[in-house]
C-alpha positions as CSV (number, residue, x, y, z in Angstrom):
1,X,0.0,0.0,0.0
2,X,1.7,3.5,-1.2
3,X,0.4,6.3,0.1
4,X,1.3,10.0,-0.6
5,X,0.8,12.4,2.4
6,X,1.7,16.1,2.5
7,X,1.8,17.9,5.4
8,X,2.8,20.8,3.6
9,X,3.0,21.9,0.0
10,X,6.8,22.0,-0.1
11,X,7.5,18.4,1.5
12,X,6.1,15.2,0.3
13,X,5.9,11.8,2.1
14,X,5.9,8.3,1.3
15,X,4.1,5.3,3.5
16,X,4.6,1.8,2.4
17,X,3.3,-1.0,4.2
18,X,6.6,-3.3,3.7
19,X,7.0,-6.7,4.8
20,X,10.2,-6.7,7.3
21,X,12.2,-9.1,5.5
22,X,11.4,-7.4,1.9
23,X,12.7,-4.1,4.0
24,X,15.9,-6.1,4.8
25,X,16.3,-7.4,2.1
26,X,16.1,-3.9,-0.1
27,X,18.8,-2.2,2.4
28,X,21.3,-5.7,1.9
29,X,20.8,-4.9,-1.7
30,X,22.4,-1.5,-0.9
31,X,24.5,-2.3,0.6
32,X,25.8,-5.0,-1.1
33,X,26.1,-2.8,-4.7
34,X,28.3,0.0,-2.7
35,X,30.3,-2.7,-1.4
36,X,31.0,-4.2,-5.0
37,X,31.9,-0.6,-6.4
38,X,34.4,-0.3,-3.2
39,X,35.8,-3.5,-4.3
40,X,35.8,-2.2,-8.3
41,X,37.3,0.8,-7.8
42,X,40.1,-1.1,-5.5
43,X,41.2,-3.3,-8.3
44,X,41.9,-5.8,-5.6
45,X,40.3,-8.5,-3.4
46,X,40.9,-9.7,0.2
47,X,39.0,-6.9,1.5
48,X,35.7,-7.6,1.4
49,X,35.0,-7.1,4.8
50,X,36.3,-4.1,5.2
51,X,34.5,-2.7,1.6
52,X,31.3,-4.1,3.4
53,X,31.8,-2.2,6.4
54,X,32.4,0.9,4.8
55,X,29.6,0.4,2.4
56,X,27.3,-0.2,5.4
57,X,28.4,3.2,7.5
58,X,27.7,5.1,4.5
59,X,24.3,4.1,3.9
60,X,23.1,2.7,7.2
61,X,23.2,4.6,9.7
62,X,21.9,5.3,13.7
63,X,18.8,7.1,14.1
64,X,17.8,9.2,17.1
65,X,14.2,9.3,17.6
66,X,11.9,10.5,20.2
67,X,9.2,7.5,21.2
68,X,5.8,7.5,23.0
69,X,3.4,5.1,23.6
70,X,-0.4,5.5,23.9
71,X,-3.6,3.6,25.0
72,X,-3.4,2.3,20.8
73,X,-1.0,3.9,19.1
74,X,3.1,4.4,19.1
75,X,4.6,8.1,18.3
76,X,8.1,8.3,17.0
77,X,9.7,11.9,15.9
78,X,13.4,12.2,14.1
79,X,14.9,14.6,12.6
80,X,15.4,14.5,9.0
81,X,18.2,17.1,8.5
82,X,20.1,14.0,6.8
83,X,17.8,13.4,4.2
84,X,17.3,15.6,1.0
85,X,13.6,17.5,1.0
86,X,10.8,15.2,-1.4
87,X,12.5,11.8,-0.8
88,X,11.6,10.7,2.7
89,X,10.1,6.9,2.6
90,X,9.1,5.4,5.6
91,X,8.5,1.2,5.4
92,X,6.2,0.3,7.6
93,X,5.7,-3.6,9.4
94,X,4.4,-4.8,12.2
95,X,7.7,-4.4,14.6
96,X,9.8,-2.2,11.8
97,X,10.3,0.9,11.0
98,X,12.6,2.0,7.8
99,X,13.1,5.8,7.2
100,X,14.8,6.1,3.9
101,X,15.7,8.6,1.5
102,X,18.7,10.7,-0.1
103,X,20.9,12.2,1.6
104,X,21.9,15.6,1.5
105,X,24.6,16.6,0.0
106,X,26.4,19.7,1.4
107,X,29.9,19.4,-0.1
108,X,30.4,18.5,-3.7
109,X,34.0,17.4,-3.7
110,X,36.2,15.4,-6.1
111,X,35.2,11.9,-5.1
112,X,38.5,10.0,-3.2
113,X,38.2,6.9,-0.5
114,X,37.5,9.1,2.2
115,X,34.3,10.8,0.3
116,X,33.6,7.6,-1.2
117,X,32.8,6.4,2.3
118,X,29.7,9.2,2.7
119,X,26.5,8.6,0.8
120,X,26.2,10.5,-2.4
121,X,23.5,12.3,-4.4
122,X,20.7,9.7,-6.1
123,X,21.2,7.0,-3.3
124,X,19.3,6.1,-0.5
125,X,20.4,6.2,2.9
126,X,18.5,3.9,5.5
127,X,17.4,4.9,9.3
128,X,15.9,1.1,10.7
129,X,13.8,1.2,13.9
130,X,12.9,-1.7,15.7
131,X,9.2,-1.2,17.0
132,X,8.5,-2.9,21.2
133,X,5.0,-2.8,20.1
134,X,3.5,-4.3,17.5
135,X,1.7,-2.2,14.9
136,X,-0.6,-2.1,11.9
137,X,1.1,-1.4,9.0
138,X,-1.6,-0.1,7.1
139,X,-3.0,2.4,9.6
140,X,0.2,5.2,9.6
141,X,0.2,8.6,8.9
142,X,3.2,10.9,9.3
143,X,4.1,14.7,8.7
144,X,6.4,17.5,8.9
145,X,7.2,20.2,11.8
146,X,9.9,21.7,10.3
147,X,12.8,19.7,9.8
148,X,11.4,16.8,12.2
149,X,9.2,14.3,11.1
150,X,6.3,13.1,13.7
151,X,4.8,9.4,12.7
152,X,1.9,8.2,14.4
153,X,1.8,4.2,14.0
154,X,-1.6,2.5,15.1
155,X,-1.1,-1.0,17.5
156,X,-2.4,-3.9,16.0
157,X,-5.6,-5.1,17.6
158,X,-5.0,-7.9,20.4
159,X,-6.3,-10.9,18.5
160,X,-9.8,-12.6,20.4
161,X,-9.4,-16.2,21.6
162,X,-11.8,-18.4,19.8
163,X,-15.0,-18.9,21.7
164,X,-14.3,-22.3,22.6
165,X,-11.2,-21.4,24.7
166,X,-12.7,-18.5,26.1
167,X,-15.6,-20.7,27.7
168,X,-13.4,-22.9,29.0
169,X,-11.3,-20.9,31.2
C-alpha cells in the first residue's frame, strides 16, 4: 500500500506497508552494490570485509528518535536534516520501522576513498527502527514540523481467543 501524504505543499511523504524481510532485504541490496563498487574501484580483493563495512556506515546509519506510547498507538519523531527534501520513505511492518531517503549533499568534492565512504547524491540512505509494540502497518500517517518528522503508528488489535477457549477458562 503506497500512500502519498503532504503535510505541507513543499514536502512530500511516502508510506509503504513493507514486509520486514522485503525491507531487509532492499537495504542488503544497498549495501551490497556499494560494497562491490568499493571492491571495483580497488582493483583488488581480500578486503571484502572491510568494503562491506564501509559500504554499510555510509548508507546505514543510527537514528535518534523520540518514542511514546499511547492507549493504541506508538509516536516516534526524528529529525530529518540528513535526508534531501521530497524523498523521505518510511516502510512500515508490524515491529519495523525503515526511514529512507537521499541524503543531502552539502559538499560537492572530487570523489577520493575518504568521500567515497559518505553517501552521495541519487542514493538512499537507511534509518531502521525496531518497534517494542507491534503495529498495523496499514493504519500510519506521518508529517512535517519543520525539519522533524512526527509518525503516528496504530497498534495492532490484540487478537480474540476463539469462543471455545474462552468458555473454557
Amino acid at each position: 500500500m503506497d500512500t502519498i501524504r503532504r503535510s505541507t505543499p513543499n514536502h512530500k511523504l511516502s508510506i509503504i506497508a513493507l514486509d520486514a524481510k522485503e525491507q531487509a532485504r532492499r537495504v542488503h541490496a544497498a549495501i551490497a552494490r556499494r560494497a562491490f563498487e568499493l571492491f571495483e574501484r580497488s582493483g583488488s580483493g581480500g578486503h571484502e570485509q572491510q568494503d562491506w563495512r564501509q559500504a554499510e556506515s555510509a548508507l546505514l546509519r543510527p537514528i535518534c528518535v523520540g518514542r511514546l506510547s499511547l492507549d493504541d498507538s506508538f509516536w516516534i519523531s526524528t529529525d530529518t536534516a540528513p535526508f534531501k527534501e521530497d524523498t523521505v520513505n518510511i516502510w512500515v511492518a508490524p515491529r519495523r520501522l525503515t526511514i529512507c531517503g537521499e541524503p543531502r549533499v552539502i559538499n560537492k568534492e572530487p570523489i577520493s576513498i575518504k568521500s567515497y565512504s559518505q553517501p552521495r547524491e541519487g542514493e538512499m540512505i537507511f534509518r531502521v527502527v525496531e518497534l517494542p509494540v507491534e503495529i498495523d502497518p496499514k493504519n500510519v500517517t506521518g508529517k512535517f514540523r519543520g525539519r522533524f518528522l512526527e509518525i503516528l503508528l496504530k497498534k495492532a488489535q490484540a487478537k480474540p481467543e476463539p469462543a471455545a477457549r474462552a468458555a473454557a477458562a
